[in-house]
C-alpha positions as CSV (number, residue, x, y, z in Angstrom):
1,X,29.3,23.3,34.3
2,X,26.0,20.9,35.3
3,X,27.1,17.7,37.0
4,X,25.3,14.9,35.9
5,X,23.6,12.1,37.7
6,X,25.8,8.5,37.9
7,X,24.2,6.3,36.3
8,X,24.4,2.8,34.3
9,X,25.6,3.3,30.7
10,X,22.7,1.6,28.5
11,X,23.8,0.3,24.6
12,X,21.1,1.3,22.0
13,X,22.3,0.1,18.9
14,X,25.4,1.6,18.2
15,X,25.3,4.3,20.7
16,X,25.3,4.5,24.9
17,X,23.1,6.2,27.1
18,X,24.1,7.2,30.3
19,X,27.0,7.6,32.8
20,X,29.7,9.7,30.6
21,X,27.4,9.4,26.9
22,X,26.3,12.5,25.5
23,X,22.3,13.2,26.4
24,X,20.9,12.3,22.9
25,X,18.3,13.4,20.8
26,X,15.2,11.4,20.0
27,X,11.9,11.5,18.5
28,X,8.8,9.1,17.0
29,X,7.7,8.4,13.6
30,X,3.9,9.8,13.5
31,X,2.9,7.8,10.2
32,X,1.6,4.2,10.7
33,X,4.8,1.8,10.7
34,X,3.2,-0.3,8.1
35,X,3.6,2.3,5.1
36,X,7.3,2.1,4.5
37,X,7.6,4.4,1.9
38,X,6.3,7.4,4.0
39,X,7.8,5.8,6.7
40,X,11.3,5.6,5.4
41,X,11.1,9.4,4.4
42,X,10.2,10.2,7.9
43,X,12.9,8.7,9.8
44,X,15.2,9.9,6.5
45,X,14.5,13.7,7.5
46,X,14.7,12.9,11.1
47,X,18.2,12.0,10.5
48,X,18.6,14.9,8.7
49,X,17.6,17.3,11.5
50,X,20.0,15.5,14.2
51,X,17.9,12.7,15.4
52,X,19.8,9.8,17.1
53,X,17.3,7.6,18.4
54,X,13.8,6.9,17.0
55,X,11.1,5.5,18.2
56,X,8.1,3.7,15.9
57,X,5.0,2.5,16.9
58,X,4.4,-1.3,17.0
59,X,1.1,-1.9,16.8
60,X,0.4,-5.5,15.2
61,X,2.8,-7.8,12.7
62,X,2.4,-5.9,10.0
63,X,4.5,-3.1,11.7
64,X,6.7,-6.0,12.3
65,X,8.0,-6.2,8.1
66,X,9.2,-2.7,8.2
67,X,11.8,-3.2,11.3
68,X,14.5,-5.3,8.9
69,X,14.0,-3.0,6.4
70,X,14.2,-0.1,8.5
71,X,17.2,-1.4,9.7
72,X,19.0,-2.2,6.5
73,X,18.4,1.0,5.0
74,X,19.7,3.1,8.1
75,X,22.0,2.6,11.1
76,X,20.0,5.0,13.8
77,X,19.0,2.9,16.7
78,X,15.5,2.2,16.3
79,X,13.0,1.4,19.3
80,X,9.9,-0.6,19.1
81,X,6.9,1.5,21.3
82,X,4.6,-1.5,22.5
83,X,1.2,-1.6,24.3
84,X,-1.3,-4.3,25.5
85,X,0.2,-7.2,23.3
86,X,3.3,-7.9,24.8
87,X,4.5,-10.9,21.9
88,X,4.7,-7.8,19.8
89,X,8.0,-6.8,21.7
90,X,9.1,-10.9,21.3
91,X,8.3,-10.5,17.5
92,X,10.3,-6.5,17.5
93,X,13.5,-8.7,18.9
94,X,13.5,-10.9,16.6
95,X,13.2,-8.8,13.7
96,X,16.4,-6.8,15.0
97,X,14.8,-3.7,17.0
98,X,17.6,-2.1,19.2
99,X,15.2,-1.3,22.2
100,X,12.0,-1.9,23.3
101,X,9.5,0.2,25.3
102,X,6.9,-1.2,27.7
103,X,4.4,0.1,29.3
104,X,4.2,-1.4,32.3
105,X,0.7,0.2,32.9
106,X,-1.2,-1.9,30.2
107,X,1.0,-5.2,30.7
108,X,0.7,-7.7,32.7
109,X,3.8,-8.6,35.4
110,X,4.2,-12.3,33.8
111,X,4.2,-11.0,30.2
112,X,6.7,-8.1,31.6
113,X,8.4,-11.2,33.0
114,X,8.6,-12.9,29.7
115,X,10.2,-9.9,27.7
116,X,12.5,-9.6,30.2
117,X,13.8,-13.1,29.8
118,X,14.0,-12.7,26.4
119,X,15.7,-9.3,26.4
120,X,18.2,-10.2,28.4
121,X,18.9,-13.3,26.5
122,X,19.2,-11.1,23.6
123,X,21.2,-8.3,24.9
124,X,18.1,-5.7,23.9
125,X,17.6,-2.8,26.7
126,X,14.4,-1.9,27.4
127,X,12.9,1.2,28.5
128,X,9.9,1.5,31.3
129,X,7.6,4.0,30.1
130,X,5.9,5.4,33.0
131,X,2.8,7.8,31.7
132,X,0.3,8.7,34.3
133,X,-2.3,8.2,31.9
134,X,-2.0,5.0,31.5
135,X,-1.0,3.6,35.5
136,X,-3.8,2.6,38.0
137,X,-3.8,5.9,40.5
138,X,-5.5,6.0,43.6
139,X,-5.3,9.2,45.4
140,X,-2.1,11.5,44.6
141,X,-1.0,11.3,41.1
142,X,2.9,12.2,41.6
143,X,2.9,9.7,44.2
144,X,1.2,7.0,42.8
145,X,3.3,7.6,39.6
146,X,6.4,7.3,41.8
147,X,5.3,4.2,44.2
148,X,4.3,1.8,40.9
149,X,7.6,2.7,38.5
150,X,9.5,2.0,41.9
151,X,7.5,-1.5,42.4
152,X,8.0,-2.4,38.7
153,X,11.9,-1.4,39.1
154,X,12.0,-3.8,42.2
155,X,10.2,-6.5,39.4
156,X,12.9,-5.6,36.6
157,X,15.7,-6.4,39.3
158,X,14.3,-9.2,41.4
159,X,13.9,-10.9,37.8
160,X,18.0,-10.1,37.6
161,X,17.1,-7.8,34.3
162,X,19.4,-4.2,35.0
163,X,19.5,-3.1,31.2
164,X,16.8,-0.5,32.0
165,X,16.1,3.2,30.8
166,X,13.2,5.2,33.0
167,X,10.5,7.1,32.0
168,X,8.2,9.2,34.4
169,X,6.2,11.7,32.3
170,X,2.4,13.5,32.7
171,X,1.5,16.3,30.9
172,X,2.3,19.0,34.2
173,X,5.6,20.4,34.6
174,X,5.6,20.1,38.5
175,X,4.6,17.0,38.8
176,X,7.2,15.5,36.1
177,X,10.0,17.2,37.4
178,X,9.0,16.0,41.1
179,X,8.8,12.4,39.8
180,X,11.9,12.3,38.1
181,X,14.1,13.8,41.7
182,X,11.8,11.3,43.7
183,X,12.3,8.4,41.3
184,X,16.7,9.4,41.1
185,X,16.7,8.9,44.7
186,X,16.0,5.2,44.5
187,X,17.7,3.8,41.1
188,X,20.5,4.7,39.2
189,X,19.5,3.8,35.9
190,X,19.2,6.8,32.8
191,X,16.6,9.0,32.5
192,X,14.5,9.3,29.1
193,X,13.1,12.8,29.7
194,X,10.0,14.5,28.2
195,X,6.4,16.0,29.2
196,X,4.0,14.0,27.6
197,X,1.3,15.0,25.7
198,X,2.3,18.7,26.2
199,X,0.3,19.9,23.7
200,X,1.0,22.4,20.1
201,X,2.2,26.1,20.1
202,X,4.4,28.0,22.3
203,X,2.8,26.5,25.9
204,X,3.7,23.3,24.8
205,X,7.2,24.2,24.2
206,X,7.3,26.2,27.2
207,X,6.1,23.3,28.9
208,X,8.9,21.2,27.9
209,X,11.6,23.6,28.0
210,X,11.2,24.3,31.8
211,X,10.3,20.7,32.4
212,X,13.5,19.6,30.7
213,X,15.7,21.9,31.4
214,X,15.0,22.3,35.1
215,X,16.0,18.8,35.4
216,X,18.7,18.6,33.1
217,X,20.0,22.0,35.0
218,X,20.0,19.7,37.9
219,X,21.8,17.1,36.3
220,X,18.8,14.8,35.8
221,X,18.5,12.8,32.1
222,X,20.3,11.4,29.6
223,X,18.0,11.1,26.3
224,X,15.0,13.5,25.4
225,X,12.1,13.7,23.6
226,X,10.4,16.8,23.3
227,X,6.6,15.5,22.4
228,X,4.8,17.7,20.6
229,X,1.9,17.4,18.7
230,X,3.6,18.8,15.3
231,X,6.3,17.4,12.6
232,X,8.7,15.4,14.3
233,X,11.0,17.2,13.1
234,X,10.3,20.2,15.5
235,X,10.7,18.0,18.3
236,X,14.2,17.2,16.9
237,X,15.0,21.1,16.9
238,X,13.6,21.6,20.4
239,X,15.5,19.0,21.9
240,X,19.2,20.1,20.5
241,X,18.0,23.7,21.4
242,X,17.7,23.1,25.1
243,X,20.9,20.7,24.9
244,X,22.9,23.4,23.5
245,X,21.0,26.2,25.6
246,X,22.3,24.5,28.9
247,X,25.8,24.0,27.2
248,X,25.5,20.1,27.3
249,X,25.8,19.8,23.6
250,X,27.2,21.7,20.3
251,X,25.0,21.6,17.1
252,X,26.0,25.3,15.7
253,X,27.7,28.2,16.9
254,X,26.6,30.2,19.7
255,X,24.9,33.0,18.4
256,X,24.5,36.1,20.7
257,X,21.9,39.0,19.1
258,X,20.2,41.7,21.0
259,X,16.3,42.1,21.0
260,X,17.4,46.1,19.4
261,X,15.0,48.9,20.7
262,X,14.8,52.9,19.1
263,X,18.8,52.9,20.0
264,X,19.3,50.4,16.8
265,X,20.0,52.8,13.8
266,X,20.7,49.8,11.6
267,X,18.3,46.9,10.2
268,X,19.9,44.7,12.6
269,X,16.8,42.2,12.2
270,X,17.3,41.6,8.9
271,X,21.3,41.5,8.8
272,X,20.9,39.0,12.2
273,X,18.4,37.1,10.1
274,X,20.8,36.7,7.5
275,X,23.2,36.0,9.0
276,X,22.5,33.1,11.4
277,X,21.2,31.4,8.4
278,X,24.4,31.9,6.5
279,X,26.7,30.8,9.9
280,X,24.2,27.8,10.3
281,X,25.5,26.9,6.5
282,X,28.9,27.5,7.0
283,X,28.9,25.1,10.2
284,X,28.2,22.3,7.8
285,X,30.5,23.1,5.7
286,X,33.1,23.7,8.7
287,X,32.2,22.0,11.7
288,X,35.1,23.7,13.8
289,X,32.9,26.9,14.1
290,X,30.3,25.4,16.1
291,X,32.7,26.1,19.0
292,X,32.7,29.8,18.2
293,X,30.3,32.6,20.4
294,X,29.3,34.9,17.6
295,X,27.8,38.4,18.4
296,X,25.8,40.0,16.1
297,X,24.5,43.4,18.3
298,X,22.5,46.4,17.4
299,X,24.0,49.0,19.4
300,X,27.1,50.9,21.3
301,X,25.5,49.6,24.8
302,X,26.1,45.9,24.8
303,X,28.3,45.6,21.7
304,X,31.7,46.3,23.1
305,X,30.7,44.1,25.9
306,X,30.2,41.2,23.9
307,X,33.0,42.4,21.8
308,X,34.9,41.2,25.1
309,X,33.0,37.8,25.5
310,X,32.7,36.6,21.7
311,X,34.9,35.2,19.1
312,X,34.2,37.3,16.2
313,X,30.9,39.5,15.9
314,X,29.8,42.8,14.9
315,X,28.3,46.1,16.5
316,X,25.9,48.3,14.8
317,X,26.3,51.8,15.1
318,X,25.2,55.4,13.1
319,X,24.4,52.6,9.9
320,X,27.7,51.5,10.0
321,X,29.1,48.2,12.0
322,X,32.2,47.6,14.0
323,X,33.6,44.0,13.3
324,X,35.6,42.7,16.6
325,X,37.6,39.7,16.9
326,X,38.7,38.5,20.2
327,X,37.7,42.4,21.5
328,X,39.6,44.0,19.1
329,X,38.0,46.6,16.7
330,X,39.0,45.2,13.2
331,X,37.2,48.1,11.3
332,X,34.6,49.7,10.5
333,X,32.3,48.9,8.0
334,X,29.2,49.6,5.9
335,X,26.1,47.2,5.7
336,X,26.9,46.1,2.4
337,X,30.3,45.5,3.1
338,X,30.2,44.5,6.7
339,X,29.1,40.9,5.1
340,X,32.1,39.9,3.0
341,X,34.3,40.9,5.7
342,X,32.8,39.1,8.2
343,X,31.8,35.8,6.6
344,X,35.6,36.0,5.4
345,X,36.9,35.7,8.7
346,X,34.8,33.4,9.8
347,X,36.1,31.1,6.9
348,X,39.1,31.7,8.3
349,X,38.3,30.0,11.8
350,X,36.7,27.2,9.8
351,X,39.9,26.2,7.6
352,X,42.0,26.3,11.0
C-alpha cells in the first residue's frame, strides 16, 4: 500500500483535506460564474460524476451573487479562483465561499497580507496556486517556481496564517513532479495536484496520469484536478480513475479484461463492453460490489489465473464461458446464458 505524506488536515466546507482524509476529487466550472442557470447545471452534473470540491471563477461582483445561491442549492465545498483584484477574495468570504485561491504571482504581498487576516478571522483556508506562467522567473523555471512558493509559504507563516493548501503546477510532467518532492521537503501542508494547462486528447491525459500518479505513487497529494481542456466532467472521470488505479480510492468494481488476440474464439469485446456497463449500474444500485475484482477474460491462458485472483468472473473458451467464483469452476455456459448467471450472482454479493 502507498504511504502518504504527513501533513496538516485542511477543512473545506464540510470535508478535510489532508493527513488521514481521502485524496478528493475536484474540478472547475468552465461557464462564466455570472449565468446561474448554466452554471447551476454544471456544478449539478459535476456532482453527478463524483465531484467533491469545485472550483468557480471569480472574476468581478457579479460572480459574487451566484456564491449564496450556489451555496443554498448544494452542499459541495465550493472555492472562489481569484486573480489581480484581491477584494474579490474579501467579497467571496463574505458571501459564504469555503476556500479561496490566490495567486500569489499576480498579487501583491500587502493585499496577500490582507486576505490572510481576513481568512483566518473567518476560519476560510486558502490555497496558493503556484503556476509558472504566471510567477516572475529568472533563469531555471523548476527552480524559480520552487524558491518564490517557498518565500510566499515563509509570508503565509510569518503572518501566523497555517490553513494553507499548495499548488506547484506547469504544463511539463518533470518539472511538476520535481517541484512538488522539492517543495514536500520544506512544508507539510496538502498538496492540490494537477498539470496545468496540459492540453486535449490522449497526451494530455497521459500527461496527467504520469504526472499525478508518479507522485501520488510516491505518496505526494491530497486533492486533484486533472485540467483538461474538455467538459469538466472528463476531468472528474480522470481523476477517480487514477485514484482507483493506484488503489487509493473505490468508485466501482475492479474490473480485470484482457486486450483478446486470434486465441479469443468468443466476442469477448462486446460481452466485456456489456458488461462493465451493466456492473457500473449494478454498483449504484449495490454499493458493496465496488469492493469486488471482477474478471471478464477471453481465453484459457490467463483465465484460470485470474480465476485464482478475482471474486467472481468468467473465461471464454471454444464460444462457450466458464463462470468462476473464488477459483472455483461454477459451470459452463453459453453466451446467451453466461449473462443471467452471472449478473445473478453478482446480485447475490450485492444483497450481502
Amino acid at each position: 500500500m502507498i504511504k502518504r505524506r504527513k501533513t496538516r488536515k485542511i477543512k473545506v466546507g464540510s470535508i478535510y483535506i489532508g493527513a488521514d482524509a481521502p485524496i478528493s476529487v475536484q474540478s472547475m466550472t468552465k461557464i462564466p460564474t455570472s449565468l446561474q442557470q448554466p452554471l447551476i447545471k454544471q456544478v449539478s452534473s459535476l456532482i453527478k460524476k463524483g465531484a467533491e470540491i469545485i472550483r468557480i471563477a471569480i472574476l468581478d461582483k457579479e460572480d459574487i451573487k451566484t456564491i449564496p445561491i450556489l451555496k443554498k442549492k448544494f452542499s459541495i465545498p465550493l472555492v472562489a479562483d481569484i486573480h489581480f483584484d484581491y477584494r474579490l477574495a474579501f467579497y467571496s468570504i463574505e458571501a459564504g465561499i469555503d476556500k479561496v485561491r490566490v495567486n500569489p504571482g499576480n498579487i501583491k504581498r500587502n493585499n496577500l497580507k490582507e486576505i490572510l487576516n481576513m481568512a483566518k478571522e473567518r476560519k476560510i483556508p486558502i490555497r496558493l496556486g503556484f503556476n509558472s506562467g504566471s510567477i516572475p522567473l529568472k533563469n531555471d523555471l523548476l527552480g524559480d517556481l520552487v524558491s518564490f512558493a517557498a518565500d510566499i509559504i515563509h509570508f503565509c507563516e510569518d503572518n501566523n496564517y497555517f490553513d494553507l493548501i499548495i499548488s506547484l503546477k506547469t504544463p511539463f510532467v518533470y518539472a511538476t513532479v520535481e517541484a512538488y518532492r522539492n517543495i514536500s521537503k520544506i512544508c507539510n501542508y496538502p498538496f492540490h495536484l494537477g498539470i496545468t494547462e496540459a492540453g486535449s486528447g490522449y497526451i494530455a491525459v497521459s500527461k496527467s496520469v504520469m504526472g499525478i500518479g508518479l507522485l501520488l505513487n510516491e505518496g505526494i497529494g491530497d486533492t486533484i484536478r486533472v485540467s483538461l481542456t474538455e467538459k469538466p466532467e472528463e476531468e472528474v472521470e480522470w481523476t477517480k480513475s487514477i485514484l482507483q488505479s493506484l488503489e487509493l480510492r473505490k468508485f466501482e468494481p475492479e474490473i480485470i479484461s484482457c486486450p483478446t488476440c486470434g486465441r479469443c474464439e468468443v466476442p469477448l469485446y462486446n460481452i466485456s463492453k456489456k458488461f462493465r456497463n451493466k456492473i457500473i449500474l449494478f454498483s449504484k444500485r449495490y454499493p458493496s460490489i465496488n469492493n469486488l475484482k471482477i474478471a471478464l477474460m477471453g481465453c484459457s491462458v490467463n483465465g484460470p489465473g485470474e480465476a485464482k485472483q478475482a471474486d467472481i468472473g468468467i473465461a471464454g473458451g471454444k464460444k462457450k464461458f466458464i463462470l468462476f467464483e473464488k477459483g472455483l469452476v461454477i459451470g459452463t455456459y453459453n453466451s446467451e446464458n453466461i449473462e443471467k448467471e452471472f449478473f445473478k450472482r453478482l446480485e447475490k454479493y450485492g444483497k450481502n
